[in-house]
N, C-alpha and C positions, 0 to 999 in steps of 0.2 A: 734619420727620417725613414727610413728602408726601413730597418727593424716597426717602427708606428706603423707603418702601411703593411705591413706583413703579418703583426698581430692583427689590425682591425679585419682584415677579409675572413681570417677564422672565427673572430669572436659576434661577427654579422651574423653567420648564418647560427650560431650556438643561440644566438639573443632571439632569435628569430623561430629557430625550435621551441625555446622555450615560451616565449610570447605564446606559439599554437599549443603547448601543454598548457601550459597555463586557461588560455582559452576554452580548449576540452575541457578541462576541470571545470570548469566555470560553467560551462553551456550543459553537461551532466549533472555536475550536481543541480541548477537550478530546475532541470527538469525531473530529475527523481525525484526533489526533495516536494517539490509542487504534487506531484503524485502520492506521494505517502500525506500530505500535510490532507489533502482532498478525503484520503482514508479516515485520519484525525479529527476530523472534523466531522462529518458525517456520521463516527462512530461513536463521538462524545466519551461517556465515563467508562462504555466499554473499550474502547483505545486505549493502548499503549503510546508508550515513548517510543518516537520516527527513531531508525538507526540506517545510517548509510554506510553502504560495503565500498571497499577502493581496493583495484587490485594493486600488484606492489610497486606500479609505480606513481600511485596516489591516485588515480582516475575512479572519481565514482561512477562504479559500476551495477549496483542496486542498492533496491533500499528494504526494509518492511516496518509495519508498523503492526504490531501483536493484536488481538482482540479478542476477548471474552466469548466464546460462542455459548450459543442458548444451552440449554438441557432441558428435558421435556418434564415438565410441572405439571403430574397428572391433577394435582387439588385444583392449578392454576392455569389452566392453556391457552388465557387468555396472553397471561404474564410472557408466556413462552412466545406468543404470538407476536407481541410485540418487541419483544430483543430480538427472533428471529428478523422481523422487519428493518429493523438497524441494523442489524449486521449484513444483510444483502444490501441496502441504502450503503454502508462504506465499503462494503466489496467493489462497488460497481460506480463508485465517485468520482473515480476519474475519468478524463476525459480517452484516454488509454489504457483498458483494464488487461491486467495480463491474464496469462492462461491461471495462474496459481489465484487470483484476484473472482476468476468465474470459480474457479472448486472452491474456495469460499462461500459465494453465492450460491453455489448447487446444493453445498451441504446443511447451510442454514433455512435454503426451502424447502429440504428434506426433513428437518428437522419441524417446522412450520407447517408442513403437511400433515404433518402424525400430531401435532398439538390443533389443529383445525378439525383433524377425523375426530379426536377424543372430544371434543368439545360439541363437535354435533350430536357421536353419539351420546356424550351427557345429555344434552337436549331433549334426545329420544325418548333414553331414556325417564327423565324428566316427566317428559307427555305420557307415557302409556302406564 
């Protein structure tokens, strides 16, 4: 009976670590993976496949989900205009956007600015 009672006080708190990793793991991944799914979805056919990072001892610790950025379609700026517009719509999906999440978003309304200026001045051109 000694030896039972002398295993269970160690293997109490070991069960009990483990229940709280376990836990983290659980409470991380469900909020990463919610984050990146907010990206996927938002992002549609320009999305990629969510991939979640764990450090080594299995804790998801980030996520990303890849996406197609624009490129500037001088025949088409309208074209440009609107992938630009998707792509800042899943940069910015979540309800937690990270720092990398806004340089996303800076660089596809960078991108959308120079497809807006060419498309007015086509306009101008156009008129005169």
């Amino acid at each position: 009976m000694l030896i039972n009672s002398f295993s269970n006080s160690f293997s109490t708190p070991l069960r009990e670590r483990q229940k709280q990793k376990d836990d983290l793991i659980q409470k991380n991944y469900n909020h990463i993976y919610a984050h990146e799914m907010a990206h996927k979805i938002a992002g549609g056919s320009f999305a990629g496949a969510i991939t979640i990072e764990k450090n080594s001892d299995g804790i998801p610790v980030a996520g990303h989900v890849p996406i197609k950025m624009p490129v500037l379609d001088k025949k088409n700026p309208k074209k440009t205009i609107e992938h630009a517009n998707t792509v800042i719509k899943a940069a910015m999906a979540p309800s937690d956007p990270s720092s990398q999440d806004y340089k996303v978003a800076a660089e596809a309304s960078a991108i959308k600015s120079q497809a807006q200026n060419l498309q007015t001045n086509s306009r101008l051109n156009f008129m005169a």
